[in-house]
Phi, psi and omega in degrees: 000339173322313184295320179305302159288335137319278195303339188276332163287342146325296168280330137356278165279357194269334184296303173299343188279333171300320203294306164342321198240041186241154144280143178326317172298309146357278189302343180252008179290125155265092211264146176298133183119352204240134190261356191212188193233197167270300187302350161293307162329295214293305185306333177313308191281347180269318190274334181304317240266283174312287218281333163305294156295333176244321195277291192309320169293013164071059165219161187279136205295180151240033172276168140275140159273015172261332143313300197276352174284345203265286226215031158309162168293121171102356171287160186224140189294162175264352176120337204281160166295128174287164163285160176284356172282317204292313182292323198299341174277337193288293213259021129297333192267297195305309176269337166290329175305328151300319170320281211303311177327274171316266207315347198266290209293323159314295188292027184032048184259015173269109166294321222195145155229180206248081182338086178236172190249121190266154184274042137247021204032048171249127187293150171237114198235321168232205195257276166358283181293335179275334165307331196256313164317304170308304161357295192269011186271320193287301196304286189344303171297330182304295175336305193296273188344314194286353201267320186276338171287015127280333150330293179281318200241013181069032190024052164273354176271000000 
């Protein structure tokens, strides 16, 4: 799993340097055609991240439940311009989650999961598999993320 958690702070980061190089207003832009923005994604992948991994295994999140109501699976931003506190939690959360994730997981407190069903329908049976499934859940957003950073900026960024 080691390799596993190397690519995943990869994506991580690649995530925080896009979040980086926005203005607040940026991250809250819906350019048409799009139903959500970036700071919606990016928060997004943080809350799948936890609800994959820790709630289906009956354990507490390292969330607020107001971040998992904000950017839960089925949510649509509200529109508001973030704060410079939202973004700082937001590019803290992108990377202690991962820690904490490896570290949780090295410490063996996923006992047990929770069967679930992903909205492509690939079954989740253990912690192993929502790990690797999130991966590739996160690539997806990235994708999204780069299609609206060419939206808003004409890809000058």
């Amino acid at each position: 799993m080691k390799e596993v958690f190397t690519l995943y702070r990869k994506l991580r980061e690649r995530q925080l340097k896009l979040l980086n190089s926005f203005t607040p207003e940026e991250l809250a832009i819906i350019p048409a055609g799009f139903k959500n923005n970036i700071l919606w994604n990016l928060a997004h992948c943080v809350v799948t991240q936890q609800n994959y991994c820790y709630t289906n295994s009956d354990l507490p999140t390292y969330l607020t439940p107001e971040f998992v109501e904000r950017y839960r699976k089925g949510t649509i931003p509200d529109g508001h311009i973030p704060t410079s506190a939202e973004i700082e939690e937001l590019k803290e959360l992108l990377i202690s989650t991962v820690n904490w994730l490896e570290t949780d997981y090295q410490k063996g407190i996923f006992k047990h999961y929770n069967h679930y069903v992903t909205g492509i329908e690939y079954e989740l049976n253990t912690i192993e598999e929502a790990i690797y499934f999130n991966i590739s859940h996160e690539g997806v957003h990235l994708g999204s993320v780069l299609a609206l950073k060419c939206a808003i900026t004409g890809s000058k960024k």
